[in-house]
N, C-alpha and C positions, 0 to 999 in steps of 0.2 A: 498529543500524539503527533508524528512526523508522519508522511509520506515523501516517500521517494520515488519520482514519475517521471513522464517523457512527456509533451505535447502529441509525441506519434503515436502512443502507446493506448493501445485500445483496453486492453484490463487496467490499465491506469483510469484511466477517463472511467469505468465502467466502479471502481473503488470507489474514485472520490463523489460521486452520482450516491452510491451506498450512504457513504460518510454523512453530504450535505441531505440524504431522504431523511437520516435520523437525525439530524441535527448535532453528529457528531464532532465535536472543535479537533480542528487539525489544522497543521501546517504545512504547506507543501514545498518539497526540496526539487528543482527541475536538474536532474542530473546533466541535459544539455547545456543550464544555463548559472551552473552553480559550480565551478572551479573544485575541482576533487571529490566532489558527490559521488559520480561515479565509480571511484576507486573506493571513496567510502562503502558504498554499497558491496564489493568484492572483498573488499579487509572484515567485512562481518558476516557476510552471507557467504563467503567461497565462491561467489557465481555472481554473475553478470546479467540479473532476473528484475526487471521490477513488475508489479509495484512493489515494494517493500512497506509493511509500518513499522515503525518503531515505538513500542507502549513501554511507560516508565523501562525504558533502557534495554529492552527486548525485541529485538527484530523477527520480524513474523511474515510470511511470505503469504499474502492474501487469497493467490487464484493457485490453482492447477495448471499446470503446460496441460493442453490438451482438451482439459475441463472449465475455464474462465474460472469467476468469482467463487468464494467458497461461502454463499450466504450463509447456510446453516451454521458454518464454523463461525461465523465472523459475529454471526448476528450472539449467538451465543458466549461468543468469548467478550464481547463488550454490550451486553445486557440490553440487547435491539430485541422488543417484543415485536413477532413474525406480525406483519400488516397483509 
C-alpha cells in the first residue's frame, strides 16, 4: 500500500497512526517532498485531497472533508478487527 501525505496534514498523520496501530505495511509518498507526487495525486483523484492510499492500483481517499478518518470504512475494507 502507498500513502500519499504532507508533514502539515493532520488526517495524514491521523491515517498513518491507523496504518502503524494495525500493523499495516505501507509506504509513504511526501507530496512536499517527492517531485510530481502532487500532481500525481490530481492526475488520479481529480482533486488536490490527501491523504490518499493506493491498494494494488486503486486509489482510495481515507477521510471525510468535514468528518476526519473513515475508521469503519477503512478498518473494513483492509480486514482491521475493531480493538
Amino acid at each position: 500500500m502507498i500513502v500519499y501525505s504532507a508533514p502539515w496534514c493532520p488526517d495524514c498523520r491521523e491515517a498513518k497512526r491507523f496504518l502503524d496501530k494495525h500493523a499495516i505495511s505501507h509506504e509513504v509518498i511526501d507530496i512536499e517532498a517527492t517531485p510530481g507526487a502532487a500532481d500525481e495525486v490530481v492526475r488520479n483523484t481529480g482533486k488536490r485531497a490527501i491523504p490518499q492510499f493506493v491498494i494494488d492500483g486503486k486509489w482510495i481517499q481515507p477521510y471525510k472533508p468535514g468528518k476526519g478518518f473513515l475508521y469503519d470504512e477503512m478498518s473494513e475494507l483492509l480486514g482491521v478487527t475493531k480493538s
